[in-house]
N, C-alpha and C positions, 0 to 999 in steps of 0.2 A: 605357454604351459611349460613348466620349467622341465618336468617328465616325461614331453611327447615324443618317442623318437618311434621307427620304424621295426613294428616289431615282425622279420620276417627270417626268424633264424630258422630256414624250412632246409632240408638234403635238395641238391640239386641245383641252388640258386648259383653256387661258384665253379663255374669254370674252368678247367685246368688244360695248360695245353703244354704240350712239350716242347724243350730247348735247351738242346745240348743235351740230352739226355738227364737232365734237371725239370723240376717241376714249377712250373710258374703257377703259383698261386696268389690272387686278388686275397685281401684281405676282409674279414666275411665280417669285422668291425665297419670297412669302409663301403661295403656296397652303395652304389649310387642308386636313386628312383630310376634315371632310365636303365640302369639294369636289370633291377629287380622286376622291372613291368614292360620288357622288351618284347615279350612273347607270349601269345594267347596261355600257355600253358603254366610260366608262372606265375602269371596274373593271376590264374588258377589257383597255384600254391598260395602267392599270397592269401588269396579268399578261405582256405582250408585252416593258415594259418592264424586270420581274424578270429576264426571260432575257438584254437586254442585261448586268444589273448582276452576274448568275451568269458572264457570255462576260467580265467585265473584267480585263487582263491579270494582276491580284492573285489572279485565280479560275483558271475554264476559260479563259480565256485564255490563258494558259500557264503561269503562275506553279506553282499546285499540281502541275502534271506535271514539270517540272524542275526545281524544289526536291528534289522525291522520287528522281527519278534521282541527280542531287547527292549528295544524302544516301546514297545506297547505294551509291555508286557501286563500291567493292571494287576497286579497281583499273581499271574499267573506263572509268570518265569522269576528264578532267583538266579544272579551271577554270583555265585563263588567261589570262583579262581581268584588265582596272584595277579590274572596282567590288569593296571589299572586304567586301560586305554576301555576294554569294552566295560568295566563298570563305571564308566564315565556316561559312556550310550547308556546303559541300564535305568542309571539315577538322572537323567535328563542334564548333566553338570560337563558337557562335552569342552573340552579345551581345544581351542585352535589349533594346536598343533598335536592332534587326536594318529596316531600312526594309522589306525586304520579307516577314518574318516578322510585322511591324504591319502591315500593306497588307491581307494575308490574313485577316489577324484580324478588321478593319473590316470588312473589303468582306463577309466570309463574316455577319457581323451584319447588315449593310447589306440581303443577300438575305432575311435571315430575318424582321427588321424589316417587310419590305413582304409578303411572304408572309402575317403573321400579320394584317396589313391587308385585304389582298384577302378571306382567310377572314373575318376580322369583319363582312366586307360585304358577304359573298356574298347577304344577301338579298335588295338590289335586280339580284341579276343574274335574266336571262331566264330562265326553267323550262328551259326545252329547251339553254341551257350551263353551268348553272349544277353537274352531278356534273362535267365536263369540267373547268370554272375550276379548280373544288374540289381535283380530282386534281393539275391541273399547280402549282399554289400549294405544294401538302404534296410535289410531286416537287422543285419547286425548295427546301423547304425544309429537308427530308433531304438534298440533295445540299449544301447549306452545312454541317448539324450534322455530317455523318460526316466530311468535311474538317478542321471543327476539332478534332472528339474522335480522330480519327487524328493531325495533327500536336498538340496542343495535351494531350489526356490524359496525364495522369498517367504509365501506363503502358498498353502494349496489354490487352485484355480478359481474355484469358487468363494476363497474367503475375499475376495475382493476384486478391482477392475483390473483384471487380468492384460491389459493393455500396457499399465502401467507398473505391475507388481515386478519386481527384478527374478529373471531368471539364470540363466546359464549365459557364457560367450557361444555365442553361434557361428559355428566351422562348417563349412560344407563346400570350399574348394581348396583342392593341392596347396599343402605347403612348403618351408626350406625345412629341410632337415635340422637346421639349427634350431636344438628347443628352446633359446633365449631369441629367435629371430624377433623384430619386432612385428613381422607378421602376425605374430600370436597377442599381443600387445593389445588387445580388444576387452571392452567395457560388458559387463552386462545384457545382453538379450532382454525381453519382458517375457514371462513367464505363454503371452497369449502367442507371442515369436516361436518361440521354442515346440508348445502344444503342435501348432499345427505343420511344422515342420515334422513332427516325427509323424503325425498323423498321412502327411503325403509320402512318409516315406511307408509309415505299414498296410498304404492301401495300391499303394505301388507295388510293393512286396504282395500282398494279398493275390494282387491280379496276372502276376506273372509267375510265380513260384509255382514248382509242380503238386500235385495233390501227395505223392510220395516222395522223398525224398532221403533214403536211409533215415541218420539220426541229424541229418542236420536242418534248419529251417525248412517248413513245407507250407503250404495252402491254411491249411487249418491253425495250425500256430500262430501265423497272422495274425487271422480275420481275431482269434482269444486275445492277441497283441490289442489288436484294436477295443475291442472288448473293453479290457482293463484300462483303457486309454477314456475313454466316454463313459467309466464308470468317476475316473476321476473329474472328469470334467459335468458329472449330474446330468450326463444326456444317456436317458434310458433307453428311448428310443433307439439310437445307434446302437449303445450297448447290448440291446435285445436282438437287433439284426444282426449285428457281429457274431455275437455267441450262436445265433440261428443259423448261420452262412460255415461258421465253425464245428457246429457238429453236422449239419449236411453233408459238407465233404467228407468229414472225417467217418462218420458210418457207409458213406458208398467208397469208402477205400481201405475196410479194413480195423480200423478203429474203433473198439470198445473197452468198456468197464471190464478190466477184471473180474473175477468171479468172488473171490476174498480180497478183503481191502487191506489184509496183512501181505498179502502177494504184489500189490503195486509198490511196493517199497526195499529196498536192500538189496536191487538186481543189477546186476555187472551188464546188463544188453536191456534195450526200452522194450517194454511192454506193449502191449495194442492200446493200453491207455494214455501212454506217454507220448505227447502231441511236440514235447522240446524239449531233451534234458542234456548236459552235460556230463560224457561221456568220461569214466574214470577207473584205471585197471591200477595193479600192481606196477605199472613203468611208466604212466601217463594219466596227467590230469589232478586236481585235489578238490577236497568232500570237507571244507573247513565246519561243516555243520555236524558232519561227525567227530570231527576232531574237539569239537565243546559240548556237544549231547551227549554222545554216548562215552564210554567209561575204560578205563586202563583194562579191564577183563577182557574188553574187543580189541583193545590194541590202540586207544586216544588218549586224553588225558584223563586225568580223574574226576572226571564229571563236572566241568565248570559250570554248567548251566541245568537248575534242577526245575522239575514242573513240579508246581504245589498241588497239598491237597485241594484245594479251590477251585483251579483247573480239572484235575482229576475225579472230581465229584460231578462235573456237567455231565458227563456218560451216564446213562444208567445203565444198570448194572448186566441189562441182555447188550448191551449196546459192542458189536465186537470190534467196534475202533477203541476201545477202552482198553481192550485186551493184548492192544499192541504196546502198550507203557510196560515196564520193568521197572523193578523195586530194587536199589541197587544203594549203598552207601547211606542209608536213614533215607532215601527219596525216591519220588519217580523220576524215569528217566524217558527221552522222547523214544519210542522202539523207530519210527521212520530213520532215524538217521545211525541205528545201532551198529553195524557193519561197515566194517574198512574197505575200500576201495569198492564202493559200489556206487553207481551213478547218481546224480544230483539231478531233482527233481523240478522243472522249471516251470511247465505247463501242462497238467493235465486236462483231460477230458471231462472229469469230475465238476471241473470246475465251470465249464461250458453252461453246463446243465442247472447249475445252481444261479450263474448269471442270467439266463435267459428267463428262468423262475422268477428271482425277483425283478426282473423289467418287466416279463409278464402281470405282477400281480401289483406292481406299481402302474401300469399303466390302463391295467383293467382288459389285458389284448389275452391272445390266444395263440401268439404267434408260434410257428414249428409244435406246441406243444402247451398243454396247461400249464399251470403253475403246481399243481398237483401233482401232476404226471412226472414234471419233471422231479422235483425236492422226496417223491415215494421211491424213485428209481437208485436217488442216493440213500436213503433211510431203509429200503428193502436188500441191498450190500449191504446193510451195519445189522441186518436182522431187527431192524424196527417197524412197530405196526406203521400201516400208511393214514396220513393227513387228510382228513375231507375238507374241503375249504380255508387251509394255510392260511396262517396270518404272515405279516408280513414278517414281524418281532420271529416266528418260528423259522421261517425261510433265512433269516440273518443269525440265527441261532445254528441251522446245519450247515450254512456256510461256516462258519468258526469253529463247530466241529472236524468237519471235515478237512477243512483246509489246514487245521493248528500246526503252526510251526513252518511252514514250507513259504513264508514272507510274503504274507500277503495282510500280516497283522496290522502294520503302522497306517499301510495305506487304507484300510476299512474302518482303521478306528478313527481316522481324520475324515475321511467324505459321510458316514456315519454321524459326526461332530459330539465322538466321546470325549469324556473326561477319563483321563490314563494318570494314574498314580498323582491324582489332584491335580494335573496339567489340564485345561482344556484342549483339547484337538488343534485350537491357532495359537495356543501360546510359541513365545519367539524356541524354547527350548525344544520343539518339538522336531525343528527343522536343524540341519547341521550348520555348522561354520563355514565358509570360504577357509579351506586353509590357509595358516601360516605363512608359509613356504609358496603355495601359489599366489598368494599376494605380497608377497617380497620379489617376486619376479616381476610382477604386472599391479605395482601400483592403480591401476586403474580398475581394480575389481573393487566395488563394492561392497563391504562386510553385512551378512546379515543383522537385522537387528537383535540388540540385546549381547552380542556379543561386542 
């Protein structure tokens, strides 16, 4: 990976000692692995500092979530900005050498690279944090792999024998720091390789992570990790357990719905319904979904990405998630991402509810809850009357209200098996390139098809 290097520019990793009344300082370019991971504590920082490189605006930052909306957008998003990289993602016409198609690529290496670090060296951490490090390490490290094998796989899991279908290069022990080493130098994963890797890592994560955890990886964000993992692979069954297992925890520790569904959005600190978000002030962190949503009046650009009236007309008109759009430049504008530096939304609670729903009424069960129970609990937030007997089509319907915009479009509209701006959901277009540039380092990656 031509970009992977060790991202731990954390205070406190360099050393200084005195001589001759001169400062001997290590050069904080050269720091070596076993320095950075000599000691339970900044094994620590490293781990602190994976969640920075996971928040980077090519990741959680915002990139992976509006690419994805992008991508699927069906009429619903317009790109009309100058850069011609995302209206490349928009119109399905991605170039290989896509800047922010590469950015992702790295950066999503970049987390996994230090991940696989931290785990190598778990054994000088403390007894007493050391299942803790371990969980959040393999949580941040499934949330990079499932990122790439969603955009970057071959095709989704289900459109084919998943055994065989091409997925990512599969990392998961210490490497050299050299990012042309030939260690890196690896072919292709199968996409069924990849799956259940990340799958043992978020139930790893799942079983060891604390049920609270500040704002970084907890219990419940997992089992939702897991969740979204078994939605894309058509198993309901797990999918309805996860989300089950995910809001159990999360309401015996505190965790609920907002009370206005314009209040989970545009907050500088998580809410009780924010189960994982990326944390972002005036001196730290970036909201790249604000910086294309919302509009030069907030302080972003000038609204490169508009929501149509098409979009806009699925509300009715009591609906108060409607009510969060702004009319701004001849368009609407998304209201969730309308504010500068306020946190980025990864995983809520909302969402729990609405998974378990449709597994429940897919599979005819009752589990934690009806399907009724749960889809009125997000429809009575929006101030709408409640469902007697949901169909399925309505339970898929409040999901895409609900969740609009927050990247979870591309991936519903493929396990769904829509057709998006006359793409089918498996066309080759729907999936990105192997970069460029990462296949000028490593001949040996495989190009998707059609590219």
């Amino acid at each position: 990976m031509k970009k992977i290097l060790i991202f731990i520019a954390l205070a406190g990793l360099v050393s200084m000692t005195g001589c001759d009344k001169k400062l001997d300082l290590k050069n904080p370019q050269g720091i070596g692995a076993a320095d950075a991971f000599s000691t339970s504590d900044k094994v620590k920082k490293v781990l602190v500092g994976n969640y920075a490189a996971l928040g980077t605006g090519s990741m959680f930052g915002g990139d992976v979530l509006w690419m994805s909306e992008l991508m699927a957008s069906g009429g619903d998003l317009t790109w009309v900005g100058t850069f011609p990289d995302p209206r490349q993602i928009w119109g399905k016409t991605i170039q290989t050498n896509n800047a922010y198609v590469a950015a992702t690529y790295s950066a999503a290496y970049r987390v996994i690279f230090n991940s696989n670090n931290i785990l190598a060296n778990i054994g000088v951490v403390a007894a007493a944090d050391k299942a803790k490090v371990t969980a959040e390490a393999k949580f941040q490290r499934a949330m990079a792999y499932f990122e790439l094998i969603k955009y970057f796989g071959e095709k989704p899991y289900f459109a084919g024998n998943a055994a065989t279908l091409k997925g990512v290069p599969l990392i998961t022990a210490p490497g050299p720091t050299a990012p042309q080493d030939e260690f890196y130098q690896l072919p292709r994963s199968t996409v069924e390789a990849v799956y259940q890797q990340i799958i043992a890592d978020f139930t790893a994560a799942e079983t060891d992570l604390p049920a609270k955890n500040g704002f970084y990886a907890n219990k419940a964000s997992a089992a939702l990790a897991l969740a979204r993992v078994y939605l894309q692979q058509d198993k309901f069954a797990e999918a309805r357990d996860a989300a089950n297992r995910c809001i159990t925890v999360a309401s015996a520790n505190g965790f609920s719905l907002v009370t206005s569904y314009a209040n989970a959005f545009n907050n500088s600190a998580n809410t009780t319904e924010d189960l994982f978000a990326m944390q972002v002030t005036d001196q730290a962190g970036t909201n790249s979904c604000f910086t294309f949503f919302s509009t030069d009046t907030y302080g972003a650009r000038d609204g490169d990405i508009e929501v149509t009236d098409a979009h806009y007309n699925k509300y009715s008109a009591t609906d108060t998630r409607r009510a969060l759009f702004f009319h701004e430049y001849g368009a609407w504008r998304c209201g969730k991402w309308r504010d500068i530096y306020k946190n980025v939304k990864v995983m809520r609670l909302a969402e729990a509810y609405l998974t378990r729903a449709e597994c429940n009424l897919r599979l005819s069960t009752a589990i934690g809850a009806t399907a009724d129970a749960d889809v009125n609990r997000i429809r009575s937030r929006a101030g709408l009357l409640p469902l007697v007997g949901a169909t399925l089509q309505q339970i898929l319907d409040e999901r895409e209200l609900e969740l609009a915009f927050e990247g979870q479009g591309l991936w519903d509209a493929k396990r769904l098996r829509l057709t998006v701006d006359g793409k089918p959901w498996n066309d080759n277009k729907m999936t990105f390139p192997i970069p460029l540039r990462e296949r000028n380092v490593n001949p040996g990656l495989e190009q998707n098809p059609g590219y």
